[in-house]
KENUNU-365254 format. One line per 8 residues: for each residue z, y, x of N, C-alpha, C, O, CB. Coordinates in steps of 0.1 Angstrom, whole numbers. Each point is the difference from the previous one (the first is absolute). Glycine has a CB too. Example, Ala and Ser with C-alpha at 12.3 -4.5 7.8 and 13.67 -1.06 7.14 Angstrom:
BEGIN
78/-57/132/0/12/-9/0/12/9/7/0/10/5/-12/-29; -19/23/15/0/11/9/8/11/-8/1/11/5/-23/-17/7
***
This chain:
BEGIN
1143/1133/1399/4/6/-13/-1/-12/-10/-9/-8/2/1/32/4; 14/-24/-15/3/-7/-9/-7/2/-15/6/9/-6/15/-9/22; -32/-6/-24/-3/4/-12/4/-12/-8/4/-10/6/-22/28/1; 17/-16/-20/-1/-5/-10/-10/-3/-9/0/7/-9/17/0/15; -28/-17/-8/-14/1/-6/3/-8/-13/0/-12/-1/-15/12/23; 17/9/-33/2/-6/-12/-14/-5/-5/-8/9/2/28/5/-8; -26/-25/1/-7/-6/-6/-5/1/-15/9/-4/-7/0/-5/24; -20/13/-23/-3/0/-15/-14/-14/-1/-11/1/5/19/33/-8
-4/-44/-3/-8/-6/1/-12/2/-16/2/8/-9/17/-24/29; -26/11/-20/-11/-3/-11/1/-7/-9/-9/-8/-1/-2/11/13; 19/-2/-20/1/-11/-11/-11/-10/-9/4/-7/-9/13/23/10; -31/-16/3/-11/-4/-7/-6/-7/10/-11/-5/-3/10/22/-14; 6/-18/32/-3/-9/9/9/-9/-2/-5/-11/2/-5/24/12; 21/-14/-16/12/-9/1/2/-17/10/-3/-2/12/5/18/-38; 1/-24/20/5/-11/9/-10/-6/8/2/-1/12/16/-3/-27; -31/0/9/-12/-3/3/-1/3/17/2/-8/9/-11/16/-35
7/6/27/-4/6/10/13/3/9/-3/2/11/-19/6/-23; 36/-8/9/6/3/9/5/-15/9/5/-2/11/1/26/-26; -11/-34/3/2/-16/9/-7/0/11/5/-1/12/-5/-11/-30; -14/13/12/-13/-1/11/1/5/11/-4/-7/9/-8/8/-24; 17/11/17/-2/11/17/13/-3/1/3/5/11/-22/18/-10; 33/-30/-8/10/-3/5/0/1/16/0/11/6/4/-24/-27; -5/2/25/3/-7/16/-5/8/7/6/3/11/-8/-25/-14; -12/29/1/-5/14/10/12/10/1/6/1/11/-32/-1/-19
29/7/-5/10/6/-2/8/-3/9/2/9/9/-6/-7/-28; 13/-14/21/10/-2/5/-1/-3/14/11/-2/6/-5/-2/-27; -17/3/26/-4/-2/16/-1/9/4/2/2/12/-12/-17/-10; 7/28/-13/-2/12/7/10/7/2/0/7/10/-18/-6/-18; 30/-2/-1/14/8/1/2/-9/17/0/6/10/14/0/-44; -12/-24/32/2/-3/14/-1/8/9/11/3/5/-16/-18/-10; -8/20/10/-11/1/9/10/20/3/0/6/11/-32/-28/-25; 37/26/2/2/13/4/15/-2/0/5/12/-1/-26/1/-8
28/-19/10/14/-3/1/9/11/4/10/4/-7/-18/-26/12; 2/29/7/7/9/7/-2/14/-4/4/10/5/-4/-25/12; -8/12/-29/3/19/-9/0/-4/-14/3/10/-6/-20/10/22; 16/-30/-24/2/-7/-13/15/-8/3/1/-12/1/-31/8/-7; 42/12/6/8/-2/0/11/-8/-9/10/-6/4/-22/22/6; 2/-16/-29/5/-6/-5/-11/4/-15/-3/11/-4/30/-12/22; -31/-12/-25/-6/2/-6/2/-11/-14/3/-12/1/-15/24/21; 8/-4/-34/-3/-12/-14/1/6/-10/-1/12/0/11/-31/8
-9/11/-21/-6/5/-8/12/8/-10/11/-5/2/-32/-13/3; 21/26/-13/7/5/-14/-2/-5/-9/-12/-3/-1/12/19/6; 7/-19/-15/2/-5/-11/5/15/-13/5/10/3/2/-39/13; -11/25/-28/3/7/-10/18/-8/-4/3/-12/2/-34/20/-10; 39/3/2/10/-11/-3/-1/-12/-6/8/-9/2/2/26/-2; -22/-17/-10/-1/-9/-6/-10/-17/6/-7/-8/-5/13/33/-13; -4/-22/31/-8/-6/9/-17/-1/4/-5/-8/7/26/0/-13; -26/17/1/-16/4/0/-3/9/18/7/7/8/-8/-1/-43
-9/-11/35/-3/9/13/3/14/2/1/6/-11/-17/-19/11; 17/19/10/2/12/-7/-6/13/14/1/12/2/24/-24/-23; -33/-1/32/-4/9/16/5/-13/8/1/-12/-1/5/43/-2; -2/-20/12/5/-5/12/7/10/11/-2/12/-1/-16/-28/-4; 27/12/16/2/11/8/4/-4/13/7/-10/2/0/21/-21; -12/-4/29/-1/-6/12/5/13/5/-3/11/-5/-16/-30/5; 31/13/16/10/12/1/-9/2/17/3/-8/9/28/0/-26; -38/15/21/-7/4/14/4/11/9/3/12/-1/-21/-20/-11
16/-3/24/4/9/15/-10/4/6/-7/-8/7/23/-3/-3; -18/25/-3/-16/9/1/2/12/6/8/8/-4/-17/-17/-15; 0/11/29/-1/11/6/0/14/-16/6/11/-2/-22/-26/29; 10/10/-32/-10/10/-11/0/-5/-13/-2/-12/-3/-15/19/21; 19/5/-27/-6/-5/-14/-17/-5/0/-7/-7/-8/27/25/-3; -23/-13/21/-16/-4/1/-3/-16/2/-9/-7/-5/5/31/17; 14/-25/-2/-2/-13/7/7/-13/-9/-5/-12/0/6/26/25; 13/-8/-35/-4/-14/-9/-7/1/-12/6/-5/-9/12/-5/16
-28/16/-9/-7/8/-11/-16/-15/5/-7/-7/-8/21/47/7; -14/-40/12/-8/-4/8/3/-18/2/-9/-7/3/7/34/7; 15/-32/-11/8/-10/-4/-6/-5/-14/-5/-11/-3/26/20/18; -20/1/-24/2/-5/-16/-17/-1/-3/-4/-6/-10/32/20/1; -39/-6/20/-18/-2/-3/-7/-15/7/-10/-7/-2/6/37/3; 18/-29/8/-3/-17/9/1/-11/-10/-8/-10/-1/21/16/25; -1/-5/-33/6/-13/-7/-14/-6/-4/-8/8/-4/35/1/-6; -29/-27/9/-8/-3/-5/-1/2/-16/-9/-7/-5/10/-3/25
8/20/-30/8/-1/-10/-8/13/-4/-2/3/-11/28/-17/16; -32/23/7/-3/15/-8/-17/-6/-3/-4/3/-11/23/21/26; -27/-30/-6/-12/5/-8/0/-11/-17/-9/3/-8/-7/6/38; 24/-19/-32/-2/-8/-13/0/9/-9/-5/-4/-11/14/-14/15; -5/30/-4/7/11/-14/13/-4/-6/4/3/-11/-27/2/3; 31/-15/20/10/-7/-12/12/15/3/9/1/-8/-14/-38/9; 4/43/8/9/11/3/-8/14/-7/-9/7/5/19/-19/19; -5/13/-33/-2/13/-10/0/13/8/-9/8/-2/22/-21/-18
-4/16/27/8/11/6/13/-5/9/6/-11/-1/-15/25/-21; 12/-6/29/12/4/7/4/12/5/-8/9/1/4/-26/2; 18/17/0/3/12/6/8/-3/12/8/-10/-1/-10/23/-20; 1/-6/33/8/3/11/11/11/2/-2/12/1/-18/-21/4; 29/3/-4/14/13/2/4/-6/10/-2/-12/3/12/21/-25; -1/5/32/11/-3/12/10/-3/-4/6/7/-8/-12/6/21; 12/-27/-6/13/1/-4/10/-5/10/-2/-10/7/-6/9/-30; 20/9/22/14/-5/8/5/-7/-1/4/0/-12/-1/12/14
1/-19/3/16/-10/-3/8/10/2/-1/10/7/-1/-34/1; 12/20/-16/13/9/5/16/-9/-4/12/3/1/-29/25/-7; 12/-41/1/9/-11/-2/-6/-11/-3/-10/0/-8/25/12/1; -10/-22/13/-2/-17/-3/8/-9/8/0/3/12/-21/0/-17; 27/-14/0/9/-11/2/13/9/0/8/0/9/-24/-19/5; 17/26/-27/16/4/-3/3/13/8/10/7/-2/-2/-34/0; -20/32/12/11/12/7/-13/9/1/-12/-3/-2/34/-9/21; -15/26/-16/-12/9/4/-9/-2/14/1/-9/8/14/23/-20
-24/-5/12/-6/-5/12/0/19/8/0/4/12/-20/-34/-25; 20/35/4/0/18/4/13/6/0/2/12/3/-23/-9/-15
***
């Protein structure tokens, strides 16, 4: 199954701390490659942070719920919140897929 983990980050932690656990962060999406399908950050239009969103391949809402308590990114507090939704493709690269 397919979810979607939108990202709310902390704005009073900001660049500081998302530098620092960077590279963990990013060993760790490595490391899960085969259910962190696709991952990074949101921007406000006006280019400000604004989260992040990582697209996951998971048995369970449980199981990437359990993805996003692994990241070295959740215990800093620099992740405010998130949410988990199912989601379908049902088009990409120009055609349907359903």
């Amino acid at each position: 199954m397919l979810f979607a983990v939108l990202f709310e980050d902390n704005p009073a932690l900001g660049e500081a701390v998302r530098r620092e656990h960077m590279p963990a962060h990013l060993a760790f999406l490595e490391s899960h490659a085969e259910a962190v399908r696709a991952a990074g950050p949101l921007m406000d239009t006006d280019g400000q942070p604004a989260g992040g969103l990582w697209l996951v391949e998971a048995p369970t809402a449980a199981d990437a719920e359990a993805l996003v308590k692994a990241d070295p990114f959740w215990p800093t507090g620099l992740r405010k919140g998130y949410r988990i939704l199912a989601w379908r493709q049902v088009f990409a690269d120009g055609r349907r897929l359903v």
